[in-house]
Residue, then its C-alpha position, 0 to 999 in steps of 0.5 A: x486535481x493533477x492528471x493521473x496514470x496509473x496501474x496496480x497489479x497482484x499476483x500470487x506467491x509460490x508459497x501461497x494457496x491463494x492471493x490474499x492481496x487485494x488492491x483498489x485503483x479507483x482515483x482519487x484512491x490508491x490502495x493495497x491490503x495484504x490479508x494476513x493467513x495462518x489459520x485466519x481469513x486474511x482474504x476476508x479481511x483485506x476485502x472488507x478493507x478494500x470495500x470501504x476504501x471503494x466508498x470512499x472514492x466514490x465519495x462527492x467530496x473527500x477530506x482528511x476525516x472522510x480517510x479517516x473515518x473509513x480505515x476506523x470503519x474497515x477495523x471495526x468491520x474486521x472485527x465483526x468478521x473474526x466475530x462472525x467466523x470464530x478465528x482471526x481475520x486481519x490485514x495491512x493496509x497502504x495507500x493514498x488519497x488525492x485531496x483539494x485543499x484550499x484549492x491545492x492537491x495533495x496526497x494524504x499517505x496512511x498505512x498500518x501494518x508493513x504494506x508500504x508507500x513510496x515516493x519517486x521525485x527528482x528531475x535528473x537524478x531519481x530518487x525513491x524514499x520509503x514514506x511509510x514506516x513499518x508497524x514491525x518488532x524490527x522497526x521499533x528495534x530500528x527506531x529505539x536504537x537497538x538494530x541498524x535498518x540493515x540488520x532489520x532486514x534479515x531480523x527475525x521480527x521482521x514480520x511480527x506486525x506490532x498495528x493491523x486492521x483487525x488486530x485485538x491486541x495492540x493498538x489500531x493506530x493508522x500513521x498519516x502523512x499530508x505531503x503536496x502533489x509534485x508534478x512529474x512525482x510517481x508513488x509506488x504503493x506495495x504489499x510487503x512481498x514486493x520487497x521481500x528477500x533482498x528485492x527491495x534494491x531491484x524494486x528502487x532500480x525499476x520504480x526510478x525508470x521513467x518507463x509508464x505505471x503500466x509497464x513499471x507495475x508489471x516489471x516490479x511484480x516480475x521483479x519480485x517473483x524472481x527474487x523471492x516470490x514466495x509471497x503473494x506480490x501486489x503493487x499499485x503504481x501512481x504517476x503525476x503527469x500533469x497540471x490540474x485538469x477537469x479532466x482526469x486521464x482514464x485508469x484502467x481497471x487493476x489485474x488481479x492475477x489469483 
């Protein structure tokens, strides 16, 4: 595995009572779940997704079926919560994992729902492009032709969220992305407040700086509070540094600002 730095970092929104995010940052694991309120438990719900992601970081040997296996194991999971409480829990979640395939690495990217990834390479010239593909209304408007990705910005279906962990009607259907690991490459892993409210362009000029996880993490939370702000904001920054060591880098615990 290459040498890894990163930072996650959550805070609040304005319009929020309290933060529903929650994030994991246990290498070779990167996550974030934005739990969804209304009148349900989204808190519950994005713990219960990040607990099982925990687990599986703490896994001897991680492969392709043990991701999968735990995003089946957190729905299920949700699902027992809404049981347990009598009203809806649900949460977006998405992430990556770093896997040893046949002795090379590689990030296997999962989301469901509009939590997103994404990925900054380039040597010169930087470049951010969104991995992950949002399980919105809008979305699939985009993807059937219907609307442009512009008008799907100010949409307002762009947040009806059509796959969630927990969701009873729809599919729980995760999308997975198996992508080799780039030397000298950063991911960005958000919830859907980081880019809310026109602060997707700010958040692609932060993210293209060649600035540490730590600092850049910090700056794009900022960034999105000033912005908008009205949501809860989380963020987990991954950057590649090296070639592959026995020794990883030690990563700092994630601030969680509720």
């Amino acid at each position: 595995m290459f040498e890894l730095d990163a930072r996650a970092l959550s805070e609040r929104g304005r319009a929020s009572t309290w933060n529903e995010d929650a994030v994991v940052l246990e290498p070779p694991v990167f996550a974030v779940a934005d739990g969804m309120g209304d009148d349900g438990d989204g808190a519950g719900a994005s713990a219960v997704v990040v607990d099982h992601l925990q687990r599986l970081a703490r896994l001897p040997v991680i492969g392709p079926d043990e991701v999968v296996q735990a995003l089946r194991s957190a729905h299920e999971d949700v699902l027992a919560l809404q049981q347990r409480i009598g009203r809806p829990a649900a949460s977006t979640v998405a992430g990556a994992v770093g896997l040893v395939l046949e002795g090379q690495s590689y990030w296997m990217i999962f989301n469901v729902g509009d939590s997103r990834v994404y990925r900054v390479t380039g040597v010169e010239q930087r470049r951010m492009q969104q991995v992950s593909v949002d399980h919105t209304h809008a979305q699939e408007l985009v993807d059937a032709g219907r609307i442009s990705r512009l008008e799907s910005l100010v949409h307002p279906d762009r947040t009806v969220l059509t796959r969630a962990v927990g969701m009873r009607q729809g599919e729980f259907d995760p999308d997975f992305w198996l992508l080799p690991m780039v030397l000298g490459e950063r991911l960005v892993v958000c919830s859907d407040g980081l880019v809310r409210d026109g602060a997707e362009v700010e958040a692609a000029l932060v993210a293209k700086s060649r600035r540490p996880a730590r600092q850049t993490a910090d700056e794009l939370v900022d960034a999105a509070l000033r912005v908008g702000g009205g949501d809860d904001v989380s963020v987990v920054v991954v950057d590649v540094l090296a070639e592959p060591v026995e020794d990883q880098t030690t990563i700092p615990d994630p601030q969680l600002r509720r």
